[in-house]
N, C-alpha and C positions, 0 to 999 in steps of 0.2 A: 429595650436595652439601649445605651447611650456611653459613651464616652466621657464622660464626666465621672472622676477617679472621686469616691467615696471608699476611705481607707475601712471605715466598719464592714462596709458590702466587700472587701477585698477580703477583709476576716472573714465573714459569716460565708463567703464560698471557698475557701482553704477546710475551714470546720465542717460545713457539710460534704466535701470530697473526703475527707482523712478517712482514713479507716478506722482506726484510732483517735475518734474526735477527744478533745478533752475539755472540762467546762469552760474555759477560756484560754481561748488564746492571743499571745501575742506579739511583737519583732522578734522576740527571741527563742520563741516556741522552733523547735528544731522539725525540720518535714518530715526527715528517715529516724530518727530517734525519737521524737516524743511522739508524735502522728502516725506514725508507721507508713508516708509513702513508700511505693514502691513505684517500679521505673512506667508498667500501664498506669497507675495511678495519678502520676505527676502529667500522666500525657493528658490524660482525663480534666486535670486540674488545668495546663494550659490552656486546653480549649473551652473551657468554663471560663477562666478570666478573656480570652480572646473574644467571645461572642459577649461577653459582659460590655467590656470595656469599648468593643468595635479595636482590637487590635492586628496587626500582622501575625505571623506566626511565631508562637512564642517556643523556645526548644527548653524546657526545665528541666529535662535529663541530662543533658550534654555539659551545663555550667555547670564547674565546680564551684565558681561562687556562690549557688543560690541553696544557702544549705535552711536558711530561715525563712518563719514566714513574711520576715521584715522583710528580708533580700529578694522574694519575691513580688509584693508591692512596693516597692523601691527599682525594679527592673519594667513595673506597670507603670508608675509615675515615667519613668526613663520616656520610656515607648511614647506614653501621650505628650510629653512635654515638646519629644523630638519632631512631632507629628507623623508618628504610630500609628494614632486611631483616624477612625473614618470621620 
């Protein structure tokens, strides 16, 4: 695992965490409405992207903004650009 942000690998573990995967997805695929997270499940999700990406700890329950899966790699990009990752 590595820090180097691959936005498909950001997809393909949003899809395999959902509970509610759907054949594609993508920025504007919704977490709690199209995906069915729920609030264990986004925590699930954050530390899938965190050990991915080599990031800090990420809180996706608490933002109201991260209602997409775009705003969720778009808060990974954030993290690694600020130097986030390890």
């Amino acid at each position: 695992m590595d820090n180097a942000f691959d936005e498909s690998t950001g997809y393909a573990i949003i899809a395999a965490m959902a509970p509610h995967p759907l054949p594609r997805i993508g920025a504007e695929t919704h977490l709690r409405d199209d995906l069915m997270f729920d609030s264990i499940r986004l925590i699930e999700l954050a530390i899938a992207l965190e050990r991915q990406f080599l990031l800090p700890s990420l809180d996706l329950n608490e933002s109201t903004d991260l209602t997409t899966a775009g705003d969720v790699l778009n808060l990974v990009r954030q993290q690694l650009k600020t130097g986030g990752g390890a």
